[in-house]
DOPASE-632896 format. One record per residue (C-alpha): x, y, z; residue number from 1. Coordinates in steps of 0.05 Angstrom, whole numbers, plus 5000, padded with zeros to 4 digits. Each point is the difference from the previous one (the first is absolute). Layout:
> X:Y:Z:NUM
...
END
This chain:
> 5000:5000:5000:1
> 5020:5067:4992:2
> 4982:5061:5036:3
> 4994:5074:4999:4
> 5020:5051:5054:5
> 4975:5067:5029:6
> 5053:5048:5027:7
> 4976:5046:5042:8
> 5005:5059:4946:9
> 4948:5049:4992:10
> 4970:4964:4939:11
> 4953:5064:4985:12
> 5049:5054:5002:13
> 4987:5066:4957:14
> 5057:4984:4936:15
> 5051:5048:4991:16
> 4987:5003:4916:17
> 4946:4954:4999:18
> 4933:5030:5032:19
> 4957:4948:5024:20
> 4987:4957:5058:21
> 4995:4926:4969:22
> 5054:4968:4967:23
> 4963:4975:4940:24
> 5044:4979:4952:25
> 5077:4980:4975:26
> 5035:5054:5051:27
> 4945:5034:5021:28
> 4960:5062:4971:29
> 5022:5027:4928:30
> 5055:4940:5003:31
> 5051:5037:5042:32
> 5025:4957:5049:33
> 5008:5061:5053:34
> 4963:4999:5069:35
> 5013:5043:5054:36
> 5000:4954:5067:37
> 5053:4989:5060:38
> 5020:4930:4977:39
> 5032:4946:5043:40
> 5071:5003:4986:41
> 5003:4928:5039:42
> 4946:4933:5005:43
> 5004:4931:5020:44
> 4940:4943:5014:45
> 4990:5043:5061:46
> 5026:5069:4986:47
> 4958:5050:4990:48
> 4953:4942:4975:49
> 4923:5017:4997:50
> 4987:4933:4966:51
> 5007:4945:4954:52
> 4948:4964:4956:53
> 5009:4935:4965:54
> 4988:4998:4925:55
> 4982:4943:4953:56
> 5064:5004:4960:57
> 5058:5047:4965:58
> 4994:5069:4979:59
> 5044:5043:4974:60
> 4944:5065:4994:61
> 4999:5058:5038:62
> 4942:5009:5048:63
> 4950:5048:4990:64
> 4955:5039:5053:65
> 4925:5026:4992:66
> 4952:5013:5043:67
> 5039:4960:5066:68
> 5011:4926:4958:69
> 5056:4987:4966:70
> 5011:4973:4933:71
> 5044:4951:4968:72
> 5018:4938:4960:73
> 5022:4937:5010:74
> 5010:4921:4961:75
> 5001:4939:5026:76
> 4993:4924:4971:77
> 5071:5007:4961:78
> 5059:5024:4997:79
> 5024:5005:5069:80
> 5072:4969:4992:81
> 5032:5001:4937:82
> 5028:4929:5004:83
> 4928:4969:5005:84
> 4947:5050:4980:85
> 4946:4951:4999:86
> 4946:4997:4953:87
> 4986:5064:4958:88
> 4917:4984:4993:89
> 5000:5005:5079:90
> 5028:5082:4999:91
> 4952:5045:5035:92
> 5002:5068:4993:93
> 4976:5044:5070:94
> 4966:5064:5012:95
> 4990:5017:5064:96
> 4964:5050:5057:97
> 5044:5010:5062:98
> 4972:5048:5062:99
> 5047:5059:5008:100
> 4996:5002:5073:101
> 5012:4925:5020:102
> 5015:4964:4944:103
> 4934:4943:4988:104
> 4996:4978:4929:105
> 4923:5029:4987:106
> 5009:4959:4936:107
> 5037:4963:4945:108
> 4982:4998:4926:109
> 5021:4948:4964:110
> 5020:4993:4924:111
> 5030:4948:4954:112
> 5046:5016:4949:113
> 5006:4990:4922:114
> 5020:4948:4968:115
> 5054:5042:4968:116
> 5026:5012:5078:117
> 5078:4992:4988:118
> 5040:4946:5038:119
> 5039:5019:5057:120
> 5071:5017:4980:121
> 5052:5030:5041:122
> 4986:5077:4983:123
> 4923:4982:5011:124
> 5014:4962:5067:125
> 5037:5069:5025:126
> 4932:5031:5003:127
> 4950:4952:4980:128
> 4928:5011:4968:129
> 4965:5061:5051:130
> 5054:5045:4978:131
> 4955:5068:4973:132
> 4973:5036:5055:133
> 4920:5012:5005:134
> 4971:5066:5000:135
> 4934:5022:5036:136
> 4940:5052:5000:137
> 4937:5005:5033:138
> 4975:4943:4956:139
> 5044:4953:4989:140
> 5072:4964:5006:141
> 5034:4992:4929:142
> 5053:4947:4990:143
> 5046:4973:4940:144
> 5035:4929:5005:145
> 5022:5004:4939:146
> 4987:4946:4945:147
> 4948:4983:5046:148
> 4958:5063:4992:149
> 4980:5067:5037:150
> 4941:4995:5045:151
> 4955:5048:5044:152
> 4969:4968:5074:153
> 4953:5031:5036:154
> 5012:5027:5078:155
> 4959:4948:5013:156
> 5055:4949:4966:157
> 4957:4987:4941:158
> 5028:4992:4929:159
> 4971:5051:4954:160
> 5034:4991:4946:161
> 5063:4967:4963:162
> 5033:5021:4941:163
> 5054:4961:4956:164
> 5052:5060:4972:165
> 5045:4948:4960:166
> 5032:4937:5025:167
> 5073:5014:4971:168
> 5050:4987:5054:169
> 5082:5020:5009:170
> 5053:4965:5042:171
> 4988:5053:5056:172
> 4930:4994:5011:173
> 4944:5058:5011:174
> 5011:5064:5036:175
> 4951:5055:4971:176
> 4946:5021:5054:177
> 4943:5020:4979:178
> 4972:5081:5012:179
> 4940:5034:5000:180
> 4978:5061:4946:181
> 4936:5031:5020:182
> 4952:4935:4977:183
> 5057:4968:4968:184
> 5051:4945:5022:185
> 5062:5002:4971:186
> 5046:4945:4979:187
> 5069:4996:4972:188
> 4994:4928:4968:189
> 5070:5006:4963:190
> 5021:4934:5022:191
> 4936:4964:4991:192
> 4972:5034:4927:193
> 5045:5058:4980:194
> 4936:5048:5020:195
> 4981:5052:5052:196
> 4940:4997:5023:197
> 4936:5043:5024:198
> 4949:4952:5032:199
> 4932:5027:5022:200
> 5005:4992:5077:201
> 4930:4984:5009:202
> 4998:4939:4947:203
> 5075:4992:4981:204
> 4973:5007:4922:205
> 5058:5033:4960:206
> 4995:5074:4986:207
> 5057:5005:4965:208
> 5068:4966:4989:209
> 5070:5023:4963:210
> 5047:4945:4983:211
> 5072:5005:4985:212
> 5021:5006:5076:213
> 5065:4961:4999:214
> 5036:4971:5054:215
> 4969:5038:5050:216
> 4986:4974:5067:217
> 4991:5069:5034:218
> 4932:5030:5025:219
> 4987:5067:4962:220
> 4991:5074:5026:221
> 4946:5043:4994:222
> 5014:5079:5006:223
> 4968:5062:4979:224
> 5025:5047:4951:225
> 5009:5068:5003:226
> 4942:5010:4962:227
> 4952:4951:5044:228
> 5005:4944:4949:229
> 5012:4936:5031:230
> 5062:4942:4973:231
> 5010:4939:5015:232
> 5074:4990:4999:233
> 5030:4936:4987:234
> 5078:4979:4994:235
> 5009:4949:4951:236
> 5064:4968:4973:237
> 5031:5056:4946:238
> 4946:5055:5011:239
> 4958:5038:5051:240
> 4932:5009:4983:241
> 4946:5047:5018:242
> 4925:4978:4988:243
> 4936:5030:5000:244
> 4962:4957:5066:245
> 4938:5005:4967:246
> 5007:4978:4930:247
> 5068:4966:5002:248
> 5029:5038:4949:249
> 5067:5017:5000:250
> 5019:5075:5010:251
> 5074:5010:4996:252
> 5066:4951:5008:253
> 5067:5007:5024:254
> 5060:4947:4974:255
> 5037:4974:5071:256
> 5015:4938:5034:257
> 5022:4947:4942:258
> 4974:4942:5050:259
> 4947:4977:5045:260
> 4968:5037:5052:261
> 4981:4990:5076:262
> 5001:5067:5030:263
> 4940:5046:5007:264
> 4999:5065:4970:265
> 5006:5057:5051:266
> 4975:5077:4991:267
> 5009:5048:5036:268
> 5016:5080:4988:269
> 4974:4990:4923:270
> 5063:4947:4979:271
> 4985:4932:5001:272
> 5055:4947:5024:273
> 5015:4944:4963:274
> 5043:4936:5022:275
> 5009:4940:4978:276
> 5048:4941:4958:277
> 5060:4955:5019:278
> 5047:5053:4985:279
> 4959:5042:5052:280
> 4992:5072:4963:281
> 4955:5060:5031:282
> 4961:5044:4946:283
> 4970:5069:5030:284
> 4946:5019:4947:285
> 4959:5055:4989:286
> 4918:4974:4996:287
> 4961:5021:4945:288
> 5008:5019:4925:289
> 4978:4957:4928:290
> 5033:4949:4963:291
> 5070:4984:5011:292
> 5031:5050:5055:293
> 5073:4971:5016:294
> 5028:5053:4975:295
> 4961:5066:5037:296
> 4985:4959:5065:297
> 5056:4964:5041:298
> 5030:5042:5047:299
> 5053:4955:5018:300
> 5023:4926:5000:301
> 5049:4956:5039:302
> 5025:4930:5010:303
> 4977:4991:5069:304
> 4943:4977:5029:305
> 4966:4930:5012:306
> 4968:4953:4954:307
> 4945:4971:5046:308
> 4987:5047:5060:309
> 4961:5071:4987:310
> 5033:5052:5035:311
> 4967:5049:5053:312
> 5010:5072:4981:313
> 5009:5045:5067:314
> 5023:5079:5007:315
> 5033:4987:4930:316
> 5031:4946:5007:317
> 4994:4929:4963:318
> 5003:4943:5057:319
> 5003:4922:4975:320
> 5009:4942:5040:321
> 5042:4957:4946:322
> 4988:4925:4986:323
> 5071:4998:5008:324
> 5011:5014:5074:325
> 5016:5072:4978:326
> 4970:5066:5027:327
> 5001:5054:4950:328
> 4978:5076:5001:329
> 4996:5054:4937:330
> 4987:5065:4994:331
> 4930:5011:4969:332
END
């Protein structure tokens, strides 16, 4: 069994760039990762401890908080050592409803997965199958597995709805979480189809879609123009894009990154923040504009960065946590 923790951290502290007071998404309101809290510098099983819940199985996604429950994945069934991972048929794929205050499980909804679920490998068995974190409104939870489909459940735990976006798979598995438009869900399904998607929350029918998203595994960024118009901004392998949110169309492009991407876009101060690649390269880009914009709109560009972990962006400076044991810090 696995488990999940409570510190005891104000949870429902005011966000220093991200007003709010839920943590509803992939890092929290508009995707920034920032929260303004007095944090536990130190923790043990009984150090500064509020509680501990028992979960059905794995996780690698983020919790998210609405309303006092918290929401997250999990799988079970498969795939828990890499040496004897059991019988694929048997995976099962966990959403779950855990009290804020003392950690119950309210409820657990349970899913099986596609056919077209990929085997555990050795990449895959690093995070496993609940790997994109939910996000949450006043109607709904919204989660992605992957090949094995987005869905919407009920506060009450009751499956709405469930949506295939592409059953493609890659030797690293599925990261993209899904995030919420007004009435639409969005889904980067680069890995699975090639597409980005806008799902109508309320019956996961497809409002749109744009394909050509390539080796992309990153959630994208929504941010308002100087001019009100909203983007969706999405870091692909070679190019940045910028896309209308409600028709899909794309708006502008910017050549960058010549390989995949993990990173989230960041924004902040009317330049967007792009990271990404083996190499680990940094673009600072200027939003906005029409066709191709590489030439009027990077600011500037260096080989540092991190080619999994989104930075946090604090007083003007760049923070990552790198998947390489290495802490790094640029100037914005």
């Amino acid at each position: 069994m696995r488990f999940i923790c409570l510190f005891l951290i104000p949870l429902f502290a005011i966000p220093t760039s991200c007003q709010g007071q839920s943590w509803d998404r992939f890092r929290g309101p508009n995707g920034c990762g920032v929260v303004e809290a007095n944090l536990p510098t130190t923790w043990s099983d009984t150090e500064n401890l509020a509680w501990s819940s028992d979960l059905p199985g794995r996780g690698s996604s983020s919790p998210v908080v609405w309303d006092g429950n918290i929401y997250l994945t999990s799988y079970s069934g498969y795939g828990a050592s890499l040496e004897a991972p059991g019988d694929r048929s048997a995976l099962r794929l966990h959403v779950l409803c855990v009290d804020l205050q003392d950690g119950s499980v309210n409820w657990t909804c349970t899913l099986g997965p596609d056919a077209a679920e990929q085997a555990m490998t050795k990449r895959v068995g690093e995070h496993g199958y609940a790997s994109p974190t939910p996000c949450v409104d006043e109607d709904a939870v919204y989660v992605s597995f992957g090949p094995s489909g987005v869905a919407a459940v009920s506060h009450d735990g009751d499956l709405i709805w469930r949506r295939s976006v592409g059953t493609g798979t890659a030797g690293f598995g599925a990261a993209a979480s899904p995030m919420l438009v007004g009435d639409l869900l969005i889904q980067n399904a680069s890995i699975e189809s090639g597409t980005l998607f806008a799902l109508e929350k309320a019956t996961g029918e497809v409002r749109w879609r744009t394909e050509g998203i390539t080796r992309a595994w990153t959630t994208p960024t929504l941010i308002e123009g100087e001019d009100g118009t909203a983007e969706l901004v999405v870091n692909q392998r070679d190019a940045i894009l910028g896309i209308d949110p409600s028709t899909g169309k794309q708006r502008w492009s910017c050549d960058a990154i010549e390989d995949y991407i993990v990173p989230c876009v960041l924004h902040q101060d009317g330049l967007l923040y792009c990271s990404g690649g083996r190499s680990n390269k940094t673009f600072a880009v200027r939003p906005g504009g029409d066709g191709d914009v590489s030439e009027s709109n990077v600011v500037w560009d260096v080989s540092l960065g991190a080619n999994v972990t989104t930075p946090v962006l604090v007083n003007g400076n760049l923070f990552w946590s790198h998947d390489k044991a290495i802490a790094l810090c640029l100037r914005a």
